[in-house]
mmCIF file of the N, C-alpha and C atoms, coordinates in Angstrom:
data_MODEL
# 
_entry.id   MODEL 
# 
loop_
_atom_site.group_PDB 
_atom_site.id 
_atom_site.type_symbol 
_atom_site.label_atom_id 
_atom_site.label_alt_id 
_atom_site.label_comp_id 
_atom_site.label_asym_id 
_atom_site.label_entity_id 
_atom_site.label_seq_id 
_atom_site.pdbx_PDB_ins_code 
_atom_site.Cartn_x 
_atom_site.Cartn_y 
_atom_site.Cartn_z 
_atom_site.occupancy 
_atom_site.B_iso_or_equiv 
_atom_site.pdbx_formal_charge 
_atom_site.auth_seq_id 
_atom_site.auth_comp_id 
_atom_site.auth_asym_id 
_atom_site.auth_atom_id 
_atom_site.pdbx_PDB_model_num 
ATOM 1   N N  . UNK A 1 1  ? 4.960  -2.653 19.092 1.00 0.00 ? 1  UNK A N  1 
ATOM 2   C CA . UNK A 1 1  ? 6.049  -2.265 19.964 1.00 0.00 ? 1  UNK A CA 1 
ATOM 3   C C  . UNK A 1 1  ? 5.546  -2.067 21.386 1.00 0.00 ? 1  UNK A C  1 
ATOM 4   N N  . UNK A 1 2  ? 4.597  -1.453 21.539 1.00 0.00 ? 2  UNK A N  1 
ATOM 5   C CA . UNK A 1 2  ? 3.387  -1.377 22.898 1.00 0.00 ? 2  UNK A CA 1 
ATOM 6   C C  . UNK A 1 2  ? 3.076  -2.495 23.244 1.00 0.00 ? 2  UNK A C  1 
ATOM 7   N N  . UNK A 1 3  ? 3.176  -3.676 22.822 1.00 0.00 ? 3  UNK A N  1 
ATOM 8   C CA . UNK A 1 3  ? 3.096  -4.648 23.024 1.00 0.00 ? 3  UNK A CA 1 
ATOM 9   C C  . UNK A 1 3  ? 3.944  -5.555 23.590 1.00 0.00 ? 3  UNK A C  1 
ATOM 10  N N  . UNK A 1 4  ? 5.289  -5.495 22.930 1.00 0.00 ? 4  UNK A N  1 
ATOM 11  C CA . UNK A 1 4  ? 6.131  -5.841 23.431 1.00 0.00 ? 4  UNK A CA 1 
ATOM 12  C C  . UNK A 1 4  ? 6.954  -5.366 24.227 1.00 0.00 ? 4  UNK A C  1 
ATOM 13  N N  . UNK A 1 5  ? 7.083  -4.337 24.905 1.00 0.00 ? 5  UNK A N  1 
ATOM 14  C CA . UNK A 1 5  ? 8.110  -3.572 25.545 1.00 0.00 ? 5  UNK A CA 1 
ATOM 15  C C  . UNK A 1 5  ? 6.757  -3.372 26.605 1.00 0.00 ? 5  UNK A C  1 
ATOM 16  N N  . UNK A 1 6  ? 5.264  -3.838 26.940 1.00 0.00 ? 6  UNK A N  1 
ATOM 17  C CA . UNK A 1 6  ? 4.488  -4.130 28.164 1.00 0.00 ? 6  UNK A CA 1 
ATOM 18  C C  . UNK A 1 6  ? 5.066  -1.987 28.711 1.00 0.00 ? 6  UNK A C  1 
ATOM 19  N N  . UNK A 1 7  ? 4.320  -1.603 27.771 1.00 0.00 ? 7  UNK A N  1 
ATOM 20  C CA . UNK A 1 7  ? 4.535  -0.261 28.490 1.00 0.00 ? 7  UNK A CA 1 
ATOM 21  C C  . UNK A 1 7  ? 3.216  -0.040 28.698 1.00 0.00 ? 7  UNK A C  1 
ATOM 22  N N  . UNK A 1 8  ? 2.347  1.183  28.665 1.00 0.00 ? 8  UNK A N  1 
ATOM 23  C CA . UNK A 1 8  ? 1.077  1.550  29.162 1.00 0.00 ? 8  UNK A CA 1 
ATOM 24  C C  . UNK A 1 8  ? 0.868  2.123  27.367 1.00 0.00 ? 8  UNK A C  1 
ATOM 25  N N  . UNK A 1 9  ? -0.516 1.856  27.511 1.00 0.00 ? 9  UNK A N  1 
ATOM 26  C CA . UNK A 1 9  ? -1.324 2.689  26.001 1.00 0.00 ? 9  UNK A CA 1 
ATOM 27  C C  . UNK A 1 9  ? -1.535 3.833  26.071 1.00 0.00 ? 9  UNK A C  1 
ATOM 28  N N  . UNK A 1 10 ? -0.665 4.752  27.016 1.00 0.00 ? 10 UNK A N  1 
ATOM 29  C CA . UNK A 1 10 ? -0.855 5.895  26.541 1.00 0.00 ? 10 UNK A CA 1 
ATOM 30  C C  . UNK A 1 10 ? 0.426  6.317  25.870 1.00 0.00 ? 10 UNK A C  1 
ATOM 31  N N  . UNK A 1 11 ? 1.458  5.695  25.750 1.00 0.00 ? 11 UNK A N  1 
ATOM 32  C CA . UNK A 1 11 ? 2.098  6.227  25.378 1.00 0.00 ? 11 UNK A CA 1 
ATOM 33  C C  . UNK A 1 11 ? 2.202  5.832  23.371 1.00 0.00 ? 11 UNK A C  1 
ATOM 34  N N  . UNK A 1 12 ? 0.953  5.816  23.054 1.00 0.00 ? 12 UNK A N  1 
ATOM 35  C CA . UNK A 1 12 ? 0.675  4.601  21.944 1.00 0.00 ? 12 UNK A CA 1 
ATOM 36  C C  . UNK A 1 12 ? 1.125  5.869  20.674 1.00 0.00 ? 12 UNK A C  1 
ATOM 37  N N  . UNK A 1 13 ? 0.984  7.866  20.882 1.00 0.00 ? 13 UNK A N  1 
ATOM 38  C CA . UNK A 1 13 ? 1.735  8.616  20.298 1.00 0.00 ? 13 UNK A CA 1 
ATOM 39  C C  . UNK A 1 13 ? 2.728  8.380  20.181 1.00 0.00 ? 13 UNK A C  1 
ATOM 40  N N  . UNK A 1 14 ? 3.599  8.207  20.889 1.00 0.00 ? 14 UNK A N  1 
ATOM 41  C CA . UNK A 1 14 ? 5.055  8.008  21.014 1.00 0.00 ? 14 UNK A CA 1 
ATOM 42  C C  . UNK A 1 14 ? 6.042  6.932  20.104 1.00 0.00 ? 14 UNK A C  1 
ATOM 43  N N  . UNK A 1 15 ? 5.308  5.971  20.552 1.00 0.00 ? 15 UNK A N  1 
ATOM 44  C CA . UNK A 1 15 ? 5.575  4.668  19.700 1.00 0.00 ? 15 UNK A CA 1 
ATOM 45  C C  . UNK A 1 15 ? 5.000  4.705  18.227 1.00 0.00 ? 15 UNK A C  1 
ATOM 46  N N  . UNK A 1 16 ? 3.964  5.322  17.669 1.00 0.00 ? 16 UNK A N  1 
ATOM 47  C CA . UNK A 1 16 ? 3.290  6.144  16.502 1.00 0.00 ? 16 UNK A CA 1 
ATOM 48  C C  . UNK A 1 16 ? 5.378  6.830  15.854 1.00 0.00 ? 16 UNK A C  1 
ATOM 49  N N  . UNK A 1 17 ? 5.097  7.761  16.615 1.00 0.00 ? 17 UNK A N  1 
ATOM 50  C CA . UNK A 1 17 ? 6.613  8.764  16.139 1.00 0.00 ? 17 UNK A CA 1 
ATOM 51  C C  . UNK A 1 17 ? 7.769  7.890  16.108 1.00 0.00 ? 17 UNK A C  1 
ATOM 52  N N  . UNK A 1 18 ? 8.478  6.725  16.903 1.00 0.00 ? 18 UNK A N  1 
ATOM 53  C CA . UNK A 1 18 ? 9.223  6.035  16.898 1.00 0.00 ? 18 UNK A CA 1 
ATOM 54  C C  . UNK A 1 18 ? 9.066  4.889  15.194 1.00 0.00 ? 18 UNK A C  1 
ATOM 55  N N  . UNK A 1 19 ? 7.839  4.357  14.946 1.00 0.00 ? 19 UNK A N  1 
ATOM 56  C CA . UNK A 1 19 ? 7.847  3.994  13.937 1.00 0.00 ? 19 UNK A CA 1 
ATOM 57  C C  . UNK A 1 19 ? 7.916  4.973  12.642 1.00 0.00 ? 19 UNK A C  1 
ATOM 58  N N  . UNK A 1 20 ? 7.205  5.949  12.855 1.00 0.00 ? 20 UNK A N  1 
ATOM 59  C CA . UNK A 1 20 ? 7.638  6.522  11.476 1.00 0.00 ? 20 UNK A CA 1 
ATOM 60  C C  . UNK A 1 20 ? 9.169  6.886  11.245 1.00 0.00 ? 20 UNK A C  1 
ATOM 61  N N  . UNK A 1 21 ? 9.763  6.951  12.366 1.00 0.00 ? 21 UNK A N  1 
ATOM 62  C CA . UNK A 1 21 ? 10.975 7.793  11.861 1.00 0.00 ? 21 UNK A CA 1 
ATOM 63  C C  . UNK A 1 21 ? 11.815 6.229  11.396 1.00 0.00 ? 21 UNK A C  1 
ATOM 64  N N  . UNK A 1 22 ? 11.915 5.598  12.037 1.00 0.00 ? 22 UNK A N  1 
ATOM 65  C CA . UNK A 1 22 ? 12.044 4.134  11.565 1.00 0.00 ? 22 UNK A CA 1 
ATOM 66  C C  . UNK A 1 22 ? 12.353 4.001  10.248 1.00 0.00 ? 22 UNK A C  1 
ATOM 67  N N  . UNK A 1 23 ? 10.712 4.162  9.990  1.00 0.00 ? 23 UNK A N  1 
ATOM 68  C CA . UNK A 1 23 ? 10.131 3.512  8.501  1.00 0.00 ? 23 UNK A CA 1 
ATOM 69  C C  . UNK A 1 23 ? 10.941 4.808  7.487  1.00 0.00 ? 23 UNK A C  1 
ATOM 70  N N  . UNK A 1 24 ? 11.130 5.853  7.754  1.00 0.00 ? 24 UNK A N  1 
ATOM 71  C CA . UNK A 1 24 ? 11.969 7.065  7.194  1.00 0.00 ? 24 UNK A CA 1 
ATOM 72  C C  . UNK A 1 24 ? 13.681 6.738  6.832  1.00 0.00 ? 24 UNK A C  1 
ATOM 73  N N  . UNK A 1 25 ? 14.091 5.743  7.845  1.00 0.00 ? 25 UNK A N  1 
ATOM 74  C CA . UNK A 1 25 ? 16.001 5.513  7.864  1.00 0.00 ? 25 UNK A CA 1 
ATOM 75  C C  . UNK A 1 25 ? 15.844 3.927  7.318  1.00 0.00 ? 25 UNK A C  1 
ATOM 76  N N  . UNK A 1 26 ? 14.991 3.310  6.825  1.00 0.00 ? 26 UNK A N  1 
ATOM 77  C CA . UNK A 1 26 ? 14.946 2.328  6.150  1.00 0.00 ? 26 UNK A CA 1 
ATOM 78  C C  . UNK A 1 26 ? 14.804 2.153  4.653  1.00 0.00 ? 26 UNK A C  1 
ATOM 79  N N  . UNK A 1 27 ? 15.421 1.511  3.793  1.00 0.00 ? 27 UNK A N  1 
ATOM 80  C CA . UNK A 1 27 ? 14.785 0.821  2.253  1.00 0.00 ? 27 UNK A CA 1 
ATOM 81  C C  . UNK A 1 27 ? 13.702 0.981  1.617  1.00 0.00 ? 27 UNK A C  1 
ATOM 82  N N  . UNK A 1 28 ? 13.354 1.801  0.760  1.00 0.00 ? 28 UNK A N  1 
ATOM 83  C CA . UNK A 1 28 ? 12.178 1.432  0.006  1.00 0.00 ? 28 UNK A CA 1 
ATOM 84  C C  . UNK A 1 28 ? 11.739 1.541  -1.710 1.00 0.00 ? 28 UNK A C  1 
ATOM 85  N N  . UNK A 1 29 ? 11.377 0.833  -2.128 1.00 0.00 ? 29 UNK A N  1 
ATOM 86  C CA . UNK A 1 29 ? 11.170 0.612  -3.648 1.00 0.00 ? 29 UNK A CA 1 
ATOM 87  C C  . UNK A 1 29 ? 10.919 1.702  -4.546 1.00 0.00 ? 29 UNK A C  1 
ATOM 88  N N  . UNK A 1 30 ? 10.066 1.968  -3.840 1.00 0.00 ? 30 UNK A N  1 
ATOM 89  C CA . UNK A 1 30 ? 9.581  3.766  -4.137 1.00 0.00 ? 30 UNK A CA 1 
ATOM 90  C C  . UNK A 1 30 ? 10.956 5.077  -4.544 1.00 0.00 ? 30 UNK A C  1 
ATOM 91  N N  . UNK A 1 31 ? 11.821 4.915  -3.900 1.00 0.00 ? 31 UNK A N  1 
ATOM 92  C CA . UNK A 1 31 ? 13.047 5.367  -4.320 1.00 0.00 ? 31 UNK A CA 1 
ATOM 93  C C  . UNK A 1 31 ? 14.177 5.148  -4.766 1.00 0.00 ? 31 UNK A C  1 
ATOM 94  N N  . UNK A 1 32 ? 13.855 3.704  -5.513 1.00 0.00 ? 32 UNK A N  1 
ATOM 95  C CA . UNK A 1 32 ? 14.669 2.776  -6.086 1.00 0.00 ? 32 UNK A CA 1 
ATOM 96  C C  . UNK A 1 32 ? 15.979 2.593  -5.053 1.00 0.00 ? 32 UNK A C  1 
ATOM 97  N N  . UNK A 1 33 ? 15.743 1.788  -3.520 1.00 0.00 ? 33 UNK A N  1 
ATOM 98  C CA . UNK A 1 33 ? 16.492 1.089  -2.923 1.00 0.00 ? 33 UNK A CA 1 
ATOM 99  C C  . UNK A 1 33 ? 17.402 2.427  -1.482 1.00 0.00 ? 33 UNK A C  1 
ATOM 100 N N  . UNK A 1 34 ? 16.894 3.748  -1.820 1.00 0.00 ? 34 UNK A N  1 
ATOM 101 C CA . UNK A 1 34 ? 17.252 4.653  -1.656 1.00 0.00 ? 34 UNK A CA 1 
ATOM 102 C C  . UNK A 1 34 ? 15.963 4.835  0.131  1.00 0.00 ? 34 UNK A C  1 
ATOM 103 N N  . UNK A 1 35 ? 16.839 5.422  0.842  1.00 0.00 ? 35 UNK A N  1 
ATOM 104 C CA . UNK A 1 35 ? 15.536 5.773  2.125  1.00 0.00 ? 35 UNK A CA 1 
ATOM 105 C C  . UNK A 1 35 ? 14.818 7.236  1.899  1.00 0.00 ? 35 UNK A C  1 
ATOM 106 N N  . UNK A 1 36 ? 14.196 7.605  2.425  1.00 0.00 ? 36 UNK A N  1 
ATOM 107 C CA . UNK A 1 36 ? 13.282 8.631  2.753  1.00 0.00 ? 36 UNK A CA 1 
ATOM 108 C C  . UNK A 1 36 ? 14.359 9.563  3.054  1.00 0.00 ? 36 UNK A C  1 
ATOM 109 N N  . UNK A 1 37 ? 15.019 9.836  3.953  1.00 0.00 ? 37 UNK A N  1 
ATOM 110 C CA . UNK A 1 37 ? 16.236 10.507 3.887  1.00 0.00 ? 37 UNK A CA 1 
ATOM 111 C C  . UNK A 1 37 ? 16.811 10.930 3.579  1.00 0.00 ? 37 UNK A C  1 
ATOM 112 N N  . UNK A 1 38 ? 17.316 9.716  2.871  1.00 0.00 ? 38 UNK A N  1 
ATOM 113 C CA . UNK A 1 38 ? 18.584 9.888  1.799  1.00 0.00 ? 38 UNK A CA 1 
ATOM 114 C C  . UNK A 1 38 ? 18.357 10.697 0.801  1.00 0.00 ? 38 UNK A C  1 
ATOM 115 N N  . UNK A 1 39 ? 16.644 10.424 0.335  1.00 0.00 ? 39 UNK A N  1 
ATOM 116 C CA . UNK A 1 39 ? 16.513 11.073 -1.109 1.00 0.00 ? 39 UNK A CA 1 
ATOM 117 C C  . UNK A 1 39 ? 15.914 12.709 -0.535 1.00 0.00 ? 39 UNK A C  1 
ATOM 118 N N  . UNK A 1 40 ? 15.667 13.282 0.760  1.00 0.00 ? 40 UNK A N  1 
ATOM 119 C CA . UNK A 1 40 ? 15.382 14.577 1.240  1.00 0.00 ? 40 UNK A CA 1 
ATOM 120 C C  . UNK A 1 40 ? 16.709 15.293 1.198  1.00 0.00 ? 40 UNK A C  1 
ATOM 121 N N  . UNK A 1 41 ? 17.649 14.507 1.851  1.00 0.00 ? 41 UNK A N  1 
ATOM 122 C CA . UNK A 1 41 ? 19.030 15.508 2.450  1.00 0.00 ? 41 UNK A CA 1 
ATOM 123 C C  . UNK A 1 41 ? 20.042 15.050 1.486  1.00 0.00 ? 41 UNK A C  1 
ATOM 124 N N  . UNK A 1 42 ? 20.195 13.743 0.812  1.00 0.00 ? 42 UNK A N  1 
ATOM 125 C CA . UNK A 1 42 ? 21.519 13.511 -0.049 1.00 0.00 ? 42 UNK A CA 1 
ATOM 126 C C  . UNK A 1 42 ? 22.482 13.235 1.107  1.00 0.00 ? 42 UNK A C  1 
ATOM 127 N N  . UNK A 1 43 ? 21.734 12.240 1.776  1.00 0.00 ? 43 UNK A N  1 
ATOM 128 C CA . UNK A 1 43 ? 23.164 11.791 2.427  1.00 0.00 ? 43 UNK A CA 1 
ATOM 129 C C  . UNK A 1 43 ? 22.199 10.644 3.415  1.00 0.00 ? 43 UNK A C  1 
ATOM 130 N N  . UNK A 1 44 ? 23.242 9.313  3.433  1.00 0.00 ? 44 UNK A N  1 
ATOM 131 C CA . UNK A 1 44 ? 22.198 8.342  4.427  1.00 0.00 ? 44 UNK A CA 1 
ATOM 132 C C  . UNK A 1 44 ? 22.450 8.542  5.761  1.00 0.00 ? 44 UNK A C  1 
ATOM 133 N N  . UNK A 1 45 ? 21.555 8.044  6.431  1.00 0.00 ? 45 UNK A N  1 
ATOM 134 C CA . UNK A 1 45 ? 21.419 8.760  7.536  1.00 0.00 ? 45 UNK A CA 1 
ATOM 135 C C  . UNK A 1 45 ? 22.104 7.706  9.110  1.00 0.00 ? 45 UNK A C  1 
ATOM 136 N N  . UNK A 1 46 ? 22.701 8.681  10.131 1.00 0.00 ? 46 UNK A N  1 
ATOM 137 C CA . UNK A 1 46 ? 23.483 7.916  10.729 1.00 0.00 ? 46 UNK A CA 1 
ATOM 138 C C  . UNK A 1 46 ? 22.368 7.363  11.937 1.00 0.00 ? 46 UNK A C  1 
ATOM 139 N N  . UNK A 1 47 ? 22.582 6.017  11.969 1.00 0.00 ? 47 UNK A N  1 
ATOM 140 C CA . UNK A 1 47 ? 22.065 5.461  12.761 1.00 0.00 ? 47 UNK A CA 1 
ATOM 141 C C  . UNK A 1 47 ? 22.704 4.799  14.017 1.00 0.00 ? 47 UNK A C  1 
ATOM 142 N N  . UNK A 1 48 ? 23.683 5.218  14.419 1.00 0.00 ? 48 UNK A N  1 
ATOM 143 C CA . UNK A 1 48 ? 24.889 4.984  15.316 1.00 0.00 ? 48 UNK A CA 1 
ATOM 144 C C  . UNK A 1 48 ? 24.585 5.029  17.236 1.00 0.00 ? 48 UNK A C  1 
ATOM 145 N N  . UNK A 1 49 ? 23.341 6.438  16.853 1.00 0.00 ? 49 UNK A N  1 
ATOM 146 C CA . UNK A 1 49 ? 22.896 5.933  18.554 1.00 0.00 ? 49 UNK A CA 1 
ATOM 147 C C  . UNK A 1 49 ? 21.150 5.894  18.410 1.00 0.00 ? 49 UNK A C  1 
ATOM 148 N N  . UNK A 1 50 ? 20.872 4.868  17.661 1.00 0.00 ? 50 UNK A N  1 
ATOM 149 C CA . UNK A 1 50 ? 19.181 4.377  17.430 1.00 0.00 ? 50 UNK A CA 1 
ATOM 150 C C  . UNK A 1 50 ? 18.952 3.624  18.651 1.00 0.00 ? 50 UNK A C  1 
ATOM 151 N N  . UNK A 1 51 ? 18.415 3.980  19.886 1.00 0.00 ? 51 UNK A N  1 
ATOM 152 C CA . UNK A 1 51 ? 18.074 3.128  20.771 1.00 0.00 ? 51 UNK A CA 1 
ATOM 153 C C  . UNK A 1 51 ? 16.529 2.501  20.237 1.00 0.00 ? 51 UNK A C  1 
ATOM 154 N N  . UNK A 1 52 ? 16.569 0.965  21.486 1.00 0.00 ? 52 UNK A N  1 
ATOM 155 C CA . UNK A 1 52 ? 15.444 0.271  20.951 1.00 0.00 ? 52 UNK A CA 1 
ATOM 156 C C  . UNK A 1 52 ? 14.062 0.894  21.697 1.00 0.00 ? 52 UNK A C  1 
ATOM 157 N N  . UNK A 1 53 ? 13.207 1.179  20.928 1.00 0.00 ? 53 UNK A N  1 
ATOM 158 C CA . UNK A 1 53 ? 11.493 1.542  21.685 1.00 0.00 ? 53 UNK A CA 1 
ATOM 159 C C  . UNK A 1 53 ? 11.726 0.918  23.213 1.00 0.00 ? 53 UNK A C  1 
ATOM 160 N N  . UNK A 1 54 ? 11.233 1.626  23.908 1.00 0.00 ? 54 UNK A N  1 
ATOM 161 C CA . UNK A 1 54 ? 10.935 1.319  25.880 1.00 0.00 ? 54 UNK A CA 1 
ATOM 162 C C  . UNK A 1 54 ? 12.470 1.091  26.161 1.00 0.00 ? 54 UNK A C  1 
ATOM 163 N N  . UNK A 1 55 ? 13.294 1.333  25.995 1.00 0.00 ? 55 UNK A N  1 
ATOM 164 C CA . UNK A 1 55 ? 14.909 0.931  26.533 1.00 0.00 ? 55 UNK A CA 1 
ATOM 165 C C  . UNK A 1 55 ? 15.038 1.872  27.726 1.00 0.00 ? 55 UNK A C  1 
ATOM 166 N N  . UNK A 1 56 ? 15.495 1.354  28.338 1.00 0.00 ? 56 UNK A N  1 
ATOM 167 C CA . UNK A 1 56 ? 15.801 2.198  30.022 1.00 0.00 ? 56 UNK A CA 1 
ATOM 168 C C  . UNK A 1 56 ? 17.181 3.210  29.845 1.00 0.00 ? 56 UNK A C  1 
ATOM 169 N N  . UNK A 1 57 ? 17.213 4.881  30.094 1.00 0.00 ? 57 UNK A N  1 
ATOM 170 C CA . UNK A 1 57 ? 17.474 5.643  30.536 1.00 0.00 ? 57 UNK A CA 1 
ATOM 171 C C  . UNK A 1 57 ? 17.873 6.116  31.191 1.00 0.00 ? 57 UNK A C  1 
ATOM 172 N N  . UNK A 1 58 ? 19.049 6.977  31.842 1.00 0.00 ? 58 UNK A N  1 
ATOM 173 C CA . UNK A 1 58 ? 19.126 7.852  32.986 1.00 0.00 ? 58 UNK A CA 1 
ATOM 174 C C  . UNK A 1 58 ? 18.898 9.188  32.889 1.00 0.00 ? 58 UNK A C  1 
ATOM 175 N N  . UNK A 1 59 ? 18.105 9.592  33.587 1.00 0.00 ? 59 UNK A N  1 
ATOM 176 C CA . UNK A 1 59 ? 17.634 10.896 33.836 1.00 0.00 ? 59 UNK A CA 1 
ATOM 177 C C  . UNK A 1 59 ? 18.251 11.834 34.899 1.00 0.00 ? 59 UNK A C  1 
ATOM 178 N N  . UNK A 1 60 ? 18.550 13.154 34.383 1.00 0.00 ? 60 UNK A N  1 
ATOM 179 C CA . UNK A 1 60 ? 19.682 13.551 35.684 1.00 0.00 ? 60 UNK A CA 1 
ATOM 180 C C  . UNK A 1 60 ? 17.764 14.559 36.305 1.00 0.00 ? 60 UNK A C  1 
ATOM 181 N N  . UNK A 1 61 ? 18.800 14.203 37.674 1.00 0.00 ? 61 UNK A N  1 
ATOM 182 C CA . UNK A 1 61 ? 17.575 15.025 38.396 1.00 0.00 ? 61 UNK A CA 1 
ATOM 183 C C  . UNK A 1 61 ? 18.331 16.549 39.196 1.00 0.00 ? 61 UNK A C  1 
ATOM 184 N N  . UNK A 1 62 ? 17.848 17.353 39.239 1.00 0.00 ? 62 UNK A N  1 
ATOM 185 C CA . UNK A 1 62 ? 18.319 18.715 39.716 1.00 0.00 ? 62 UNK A CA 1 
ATOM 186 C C  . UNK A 1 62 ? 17.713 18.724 41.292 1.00 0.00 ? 62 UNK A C  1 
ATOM 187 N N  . UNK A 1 63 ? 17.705 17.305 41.802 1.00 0.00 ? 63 UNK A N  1 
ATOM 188 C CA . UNK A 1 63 ? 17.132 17.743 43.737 1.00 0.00 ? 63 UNK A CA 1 
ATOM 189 C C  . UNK A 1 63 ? 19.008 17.294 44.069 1.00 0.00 ? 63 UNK A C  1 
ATOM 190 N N  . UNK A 1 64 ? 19.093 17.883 45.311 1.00 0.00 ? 64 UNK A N  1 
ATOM 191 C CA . UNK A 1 64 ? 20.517 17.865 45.529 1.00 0.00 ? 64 UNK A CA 1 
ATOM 192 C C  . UNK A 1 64 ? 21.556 18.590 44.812 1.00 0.00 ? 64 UNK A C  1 
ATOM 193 N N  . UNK A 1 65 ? 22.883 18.913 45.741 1.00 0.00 ? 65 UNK A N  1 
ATOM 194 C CA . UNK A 1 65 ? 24.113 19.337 44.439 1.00 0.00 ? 65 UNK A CA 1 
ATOM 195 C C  . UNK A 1 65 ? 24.597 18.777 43.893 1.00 0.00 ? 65 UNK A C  1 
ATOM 196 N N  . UNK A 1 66 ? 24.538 17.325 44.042 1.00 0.00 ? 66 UNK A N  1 
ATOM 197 C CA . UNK A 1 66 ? 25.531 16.218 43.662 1.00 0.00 ? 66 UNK A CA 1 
ATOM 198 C C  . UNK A 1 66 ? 25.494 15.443 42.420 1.00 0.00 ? 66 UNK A C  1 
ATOM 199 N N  . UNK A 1 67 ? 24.050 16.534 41.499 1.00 0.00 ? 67 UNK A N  1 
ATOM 200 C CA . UNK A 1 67 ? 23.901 16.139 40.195 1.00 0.00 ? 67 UNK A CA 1 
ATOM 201 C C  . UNK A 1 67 ? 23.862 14.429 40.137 1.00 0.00 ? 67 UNK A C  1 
ATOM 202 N N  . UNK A 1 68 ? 22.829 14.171 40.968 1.00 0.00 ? 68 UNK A N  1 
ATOM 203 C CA . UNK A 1 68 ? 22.045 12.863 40.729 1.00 0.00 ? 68 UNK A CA 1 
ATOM 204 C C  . UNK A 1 68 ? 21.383 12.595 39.402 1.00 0.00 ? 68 UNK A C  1 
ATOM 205 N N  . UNK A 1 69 ? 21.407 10.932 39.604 1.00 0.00 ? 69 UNK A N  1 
ATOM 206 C CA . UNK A 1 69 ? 20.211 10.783 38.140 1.00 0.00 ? 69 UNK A CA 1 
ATOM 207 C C  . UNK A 1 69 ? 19.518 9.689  38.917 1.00 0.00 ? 69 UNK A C  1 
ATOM 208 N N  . UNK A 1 70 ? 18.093 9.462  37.944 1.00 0.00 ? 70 UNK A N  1 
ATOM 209 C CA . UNK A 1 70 ? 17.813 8.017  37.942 1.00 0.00 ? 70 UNK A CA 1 
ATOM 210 C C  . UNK A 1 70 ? 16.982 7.199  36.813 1.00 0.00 ? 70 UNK A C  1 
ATOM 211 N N  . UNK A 1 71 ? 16.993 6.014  36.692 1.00 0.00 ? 71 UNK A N  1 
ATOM 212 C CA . UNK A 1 71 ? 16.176 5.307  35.431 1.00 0.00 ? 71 UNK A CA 1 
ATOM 213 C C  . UNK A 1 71 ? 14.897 5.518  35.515 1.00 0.00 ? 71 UNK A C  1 
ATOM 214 N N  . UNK A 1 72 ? 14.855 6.144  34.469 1.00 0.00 ? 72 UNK A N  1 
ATOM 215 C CA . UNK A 1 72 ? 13.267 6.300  33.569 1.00 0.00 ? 72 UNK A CA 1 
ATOM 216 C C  . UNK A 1 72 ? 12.909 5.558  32.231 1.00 0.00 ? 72 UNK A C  1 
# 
């Protein structure tokens, strides 16, 4: 994913945590077809605002009153 999204290697934790949780809301045999999730909480899990690894952001910034933002 560090690879493809040409971000910097330090953020190589990050992308670490982005895959596991991943690999957690996905399929696996081990729980007969059931996710990691599903079989912790009893319920599958909503994936409705999963953004993609390195996807661009707005960040509100607190300089000014006018409740600015900008992309991070």
């Amino acid at each position: 994913m560090l690879h493809a999204s040409q971000l910097l290697k330090f953020l190589w934790g990050k992308a670490m945590k982005h895959v596991v949780y991943l690999k957690n809301q996905t399929l696996t045999k081990a729980l007969n077809g059931m996710t990691s999730y599903e079989a912790f909480y009893g319920k599958k899990p909503n994936l409705a605002g999963l953004h993609e690894f390195s996807g661009k952001v707005w960040v509100h910034t607190t300089a000014g009153s006018d409740g600015k933002s900008e992309i991070g």
